[in-house]
BAVEX-272259 format. One line per 5 residues: number of its first residue (from 1); their letters; for each residue x, y, z of C-alpha. Coordinates in steps of 0.5 Angstrom, whole numbers. Example, Ala and Ser with C-alpha at 12.3 -4.5 7.8 and 13.67 -1.06 7.14 Angstrom:
1> as> 25 -9 16 | 27 -2 14
//
This chain:
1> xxxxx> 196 132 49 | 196 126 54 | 198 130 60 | 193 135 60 | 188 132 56
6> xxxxx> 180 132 59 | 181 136 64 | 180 144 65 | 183 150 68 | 183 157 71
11> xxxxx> 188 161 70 | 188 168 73 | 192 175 70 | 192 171 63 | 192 177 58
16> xxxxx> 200 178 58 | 205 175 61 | 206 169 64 | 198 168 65 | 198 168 57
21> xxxxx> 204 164 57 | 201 158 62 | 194 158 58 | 197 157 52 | 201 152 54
26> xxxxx> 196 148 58 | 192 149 51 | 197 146 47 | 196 139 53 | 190 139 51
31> xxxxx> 187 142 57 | 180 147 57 | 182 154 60 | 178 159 63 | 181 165 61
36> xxxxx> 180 172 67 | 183 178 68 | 180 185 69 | 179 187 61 | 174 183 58
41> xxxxx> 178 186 51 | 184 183 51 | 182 175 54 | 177 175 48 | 183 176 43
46> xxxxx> 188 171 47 | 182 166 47 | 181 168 40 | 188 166 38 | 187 158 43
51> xxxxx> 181 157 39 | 185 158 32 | 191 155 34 | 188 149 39 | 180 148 36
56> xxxxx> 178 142 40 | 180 145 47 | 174 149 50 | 177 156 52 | 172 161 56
61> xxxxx> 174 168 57 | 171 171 63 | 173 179 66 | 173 179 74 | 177 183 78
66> xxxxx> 182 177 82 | 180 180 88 | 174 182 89 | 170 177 91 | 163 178 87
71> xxxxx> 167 178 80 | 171 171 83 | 165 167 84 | 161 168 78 | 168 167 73
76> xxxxx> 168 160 77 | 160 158 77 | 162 160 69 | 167 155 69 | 162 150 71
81> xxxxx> 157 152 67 | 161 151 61 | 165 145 64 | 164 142 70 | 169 142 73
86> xxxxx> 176 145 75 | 182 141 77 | 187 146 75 | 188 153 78 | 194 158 77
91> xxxxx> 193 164 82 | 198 168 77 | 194 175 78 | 199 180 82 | 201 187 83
96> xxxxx> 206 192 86 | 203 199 86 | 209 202 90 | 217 203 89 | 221 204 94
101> xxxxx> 223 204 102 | 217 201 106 | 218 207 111 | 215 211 106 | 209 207 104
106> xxxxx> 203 209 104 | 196 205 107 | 192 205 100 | 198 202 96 | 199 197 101
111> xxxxx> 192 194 102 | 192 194 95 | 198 190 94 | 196 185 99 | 189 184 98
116> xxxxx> 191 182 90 | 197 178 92 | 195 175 99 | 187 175 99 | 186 174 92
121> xxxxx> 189 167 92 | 185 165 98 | 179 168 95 | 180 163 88 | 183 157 93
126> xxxxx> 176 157 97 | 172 158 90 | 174 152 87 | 176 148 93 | 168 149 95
131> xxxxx> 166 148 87 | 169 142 85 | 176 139 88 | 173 138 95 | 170 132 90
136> xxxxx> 174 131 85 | 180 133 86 | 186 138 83 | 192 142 83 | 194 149 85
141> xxxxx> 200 152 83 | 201 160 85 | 206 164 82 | 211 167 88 | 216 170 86
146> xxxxx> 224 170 88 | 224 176 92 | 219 172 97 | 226 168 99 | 231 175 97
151> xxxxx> 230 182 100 | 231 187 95 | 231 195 94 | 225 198 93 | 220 193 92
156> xxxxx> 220 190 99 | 213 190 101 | 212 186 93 | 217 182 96 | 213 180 103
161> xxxxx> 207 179 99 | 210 173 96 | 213 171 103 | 207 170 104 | 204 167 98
166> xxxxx> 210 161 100 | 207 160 106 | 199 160 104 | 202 155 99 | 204 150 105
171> xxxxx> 200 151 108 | 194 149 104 | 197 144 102 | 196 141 109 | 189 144 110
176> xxxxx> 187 141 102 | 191 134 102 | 190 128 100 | 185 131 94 | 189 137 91
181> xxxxx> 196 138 91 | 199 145 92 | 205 149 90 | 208 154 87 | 213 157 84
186> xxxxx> 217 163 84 | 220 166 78 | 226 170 77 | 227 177 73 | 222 175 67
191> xxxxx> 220 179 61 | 213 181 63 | 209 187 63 | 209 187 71 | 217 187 72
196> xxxxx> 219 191 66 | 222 196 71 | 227 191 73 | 229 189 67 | 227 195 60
201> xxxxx> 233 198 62 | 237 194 64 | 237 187 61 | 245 187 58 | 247 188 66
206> xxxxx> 242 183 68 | 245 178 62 | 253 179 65 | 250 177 73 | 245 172 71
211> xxxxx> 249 164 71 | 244 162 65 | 246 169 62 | 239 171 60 | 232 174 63
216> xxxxx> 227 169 63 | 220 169 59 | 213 167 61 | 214 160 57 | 219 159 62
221> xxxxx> 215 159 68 | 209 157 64 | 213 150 63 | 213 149 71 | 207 151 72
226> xxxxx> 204 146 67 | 209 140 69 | 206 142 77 | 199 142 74 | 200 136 72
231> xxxxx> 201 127 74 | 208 128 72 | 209 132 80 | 203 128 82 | 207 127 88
236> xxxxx> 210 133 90 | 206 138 95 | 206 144 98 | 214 146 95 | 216 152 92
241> xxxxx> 220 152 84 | 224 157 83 | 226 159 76 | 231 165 75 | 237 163 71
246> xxxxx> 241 161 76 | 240 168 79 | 239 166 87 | 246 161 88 | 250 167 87
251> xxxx> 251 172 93 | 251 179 93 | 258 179 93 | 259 175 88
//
């Protein structure tokens, strides 16, 4: 309870996945979690199980589009109202609408990926600086990905997205320092909803190429995020993580 005791968070994409898993983890430190994803349904039954299982945590679910500006900012003025404050945000929100080469890569699909990925961060960056940790403080950890330092076949605009999520975490790190830390970081294959394609069909093959010999979990990622939230990285600022097993010390060739 000590280490997230008092203080309240926002989680974004917190219905499933890695989302879910940092919220409950979070909630289990004693921390108040402001739940948002785009359906107001499945926050309610995620913050339904926080309540039965943490109930001296405050938990508000509260539906928004993490890349529509409107939605964003009444889901922060709601954490406020309810709260306070906020001292943590996870910018764990994503999406990868395209597969394949980036020749063939339509504009619709493009704008899209980059205005969730890249935007949306900034966007919930901006609410909350300018609600609360301009004054109190705070920590930000935004979920990257591995493929932001790789290439890879396929999910190649994904991957710059993420580049670019690694960058925006440096760089507000410079631009938010000395009151809010800001890191990120960048998880491996998990088993998530969003990466199922890479693994569903494959996990025995991954299994054989990963060092740990494993695919990683949402609490996997979860651990991180909630060790970069908190005092214990309280002199950490601006880096990356990455989580993925072992998968990024071996080559192609290996």
């Amino acid at each position: 309870m000590a280490e997230q005791s008092a203080r309240t968070a926002i989680v974004t994409g917190a219905s499933r996945g890695i989302g879910k898993a940092t919220a409950e983890l979070l909630a289990s430190e004693g921390c108040n979690v402001v739940l948002t994803s785009r359906k107001q349904e499945a926050l309610d039954e995620v913050a339904a199980e926080l309540t039965r299982a943490y109930p001296d945590v405050g938990v508000l679910a509260h539906a928004a589009h993490a890349a529509e500006p409107d939605q964003a900012a009444a889901c922060v003025d709601a954490a406020m109202a309810r709260f306070g404050r906020v001292d943590v945000l996870v910018n764990n929100a994503g999406t990868n609408p395209y597969f394949g080469p980036l020749v063939d890569l339509d504009a619709e699909r493009a704008e899209k990926t980059v205005r969730l990925n890249q935007f949306g961060i900034v966007l919930w960056t901006q609410l909350v600086w300018k609600a609360s940790m301009a004054e109190h403080g705070g920590s930000i950890v935004n979920v990257a990905s591995v493929g932001g330092l790789l290439t890879e076949p396929g999910i190649g605009y994904y991957n710059a997205t993420k580049a670019a999520v690694i960058h925006l975490t440096r760089q507000f790190a410079a631009e938010l320092a000395p009151k809010v830390r800001v890191n990120a970081v960048a998880p491996g294959i998990v088993r998530t909803h969003l990466a199922r394609a890479l693994w569903e069909n494959y996990e025995e093959q991954l299994k054989a190429h990963l060092p740990l010999a494993r695919i990683g979990e949402p609490a996997d990622i979860a651990e991180a995020i909630g060790f970069l939230a908190g005092d214990r990285s309280s002199w950490i600022t601006g880096q990356t993580l990455v989580i993925d097993g072992g998968a990024t010390i071996r080559t192609s060739l290996s």
